[in-house]
N, C-alpha and C positions, 0 to 999 in steps of 0.2 A: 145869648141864644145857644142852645145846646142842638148840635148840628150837625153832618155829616156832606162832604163834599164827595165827590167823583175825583179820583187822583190813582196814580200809580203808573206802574210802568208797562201796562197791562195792555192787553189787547184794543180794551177801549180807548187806552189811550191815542194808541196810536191810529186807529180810524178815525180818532176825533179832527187829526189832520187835515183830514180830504171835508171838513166840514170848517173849519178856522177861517178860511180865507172866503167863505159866503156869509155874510152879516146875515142874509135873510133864512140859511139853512141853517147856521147856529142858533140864530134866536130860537127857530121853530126846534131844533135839538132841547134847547133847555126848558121850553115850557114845555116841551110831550116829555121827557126824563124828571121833567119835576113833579108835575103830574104822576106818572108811573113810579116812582121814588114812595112819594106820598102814599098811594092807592098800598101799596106792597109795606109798608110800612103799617098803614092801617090794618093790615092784615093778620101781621102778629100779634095785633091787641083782640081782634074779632075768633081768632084760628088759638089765640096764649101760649105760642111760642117763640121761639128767642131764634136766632138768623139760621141758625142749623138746626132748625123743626125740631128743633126737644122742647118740651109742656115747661112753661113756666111753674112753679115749683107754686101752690096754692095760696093767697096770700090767708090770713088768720080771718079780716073782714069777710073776706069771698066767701071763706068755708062757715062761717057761722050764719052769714044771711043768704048764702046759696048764692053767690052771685060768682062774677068774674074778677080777675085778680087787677089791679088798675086800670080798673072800669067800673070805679062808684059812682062817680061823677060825672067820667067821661070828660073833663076837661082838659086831659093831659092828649087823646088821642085826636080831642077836635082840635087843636090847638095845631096840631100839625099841617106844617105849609113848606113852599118852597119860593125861592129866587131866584130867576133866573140870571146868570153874568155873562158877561161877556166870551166871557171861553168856558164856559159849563154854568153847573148848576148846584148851589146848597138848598137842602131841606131839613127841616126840623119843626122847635119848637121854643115860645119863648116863657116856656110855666118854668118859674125857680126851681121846682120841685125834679123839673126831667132828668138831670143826671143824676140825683140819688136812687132813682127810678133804675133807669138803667145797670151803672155800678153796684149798687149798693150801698149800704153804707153801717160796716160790722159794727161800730158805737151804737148804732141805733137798733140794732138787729130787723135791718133793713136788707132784706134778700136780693142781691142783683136779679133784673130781669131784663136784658139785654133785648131794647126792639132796633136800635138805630144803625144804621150800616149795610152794606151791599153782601148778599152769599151770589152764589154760582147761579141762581134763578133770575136775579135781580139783574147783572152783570151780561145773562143771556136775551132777558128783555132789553136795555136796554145797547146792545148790540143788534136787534133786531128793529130799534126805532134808529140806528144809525144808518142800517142798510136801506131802511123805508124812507130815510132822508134822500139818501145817495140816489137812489133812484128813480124819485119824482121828482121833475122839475117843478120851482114855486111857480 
């Protein structure tokens, strides 16, 4: 699976704290953040750009049938899911093809188009589903 987790030493992390020690506030943390993950993720493929809002770079298919750049098929961005754990949450995806997607891949003259990962929109959503934890009781 080609995936991206919640980690670091970040803000999020540390209000993840005051939600650790409630099984039923974690859980509901990781399925609204996986969800939200997901939803934002799919975004980039619908919006074609990469985590800091620059246009992915056209792919050759797109521009010859008028379409969108890994979105012929659409199997790559429906594919996208999440799981929730015990102390957070991974989302991705399980198409062989997603990290050459992403990275790229120069032998191939495979242009990276970066959708997976958290920017500062992402990071503030999901700071925003932690305080909406904190402060409703289940």
């Amino acid at each position: 699976m080609f995936d991206a987790n919640l980690s670091g030493g970040d803000e999020i992390i540390r209000r993840l704290g005051g939600l650790y020690f409630d099984s039923q506030k974690m859980q509901k943390f990781s399925r609204m953040t996986g969800a939200e993950m997901v939803y934002q993720t799919e975004e980039r493929f619908y919006n074609q750009h990469d985590l800091q809002r620059q246009p992915w770079l056209p792919s050759l298919r797109a521009i010859e049938q008028k379409g969108k750049t890994l979105r012929d098929t659409g199997r790559l961005m429906g594919s996208l899911t999440y799981v929730p754990l015990p102390d957070g949450v991974k989302w991705g995806t399980n198409v062989v093809y997603a990290k050459a997607m992403h990275y790229g891949l120069p032998y191939r003259n495979v242009t990276p188009r970066p959708y997976m990962g958290m920017n500062e929109n992402d990071r503030a959503s999901v700071l925003n589903i932690i305080n909406r934890i904190m402060d409703v009781d289940l």
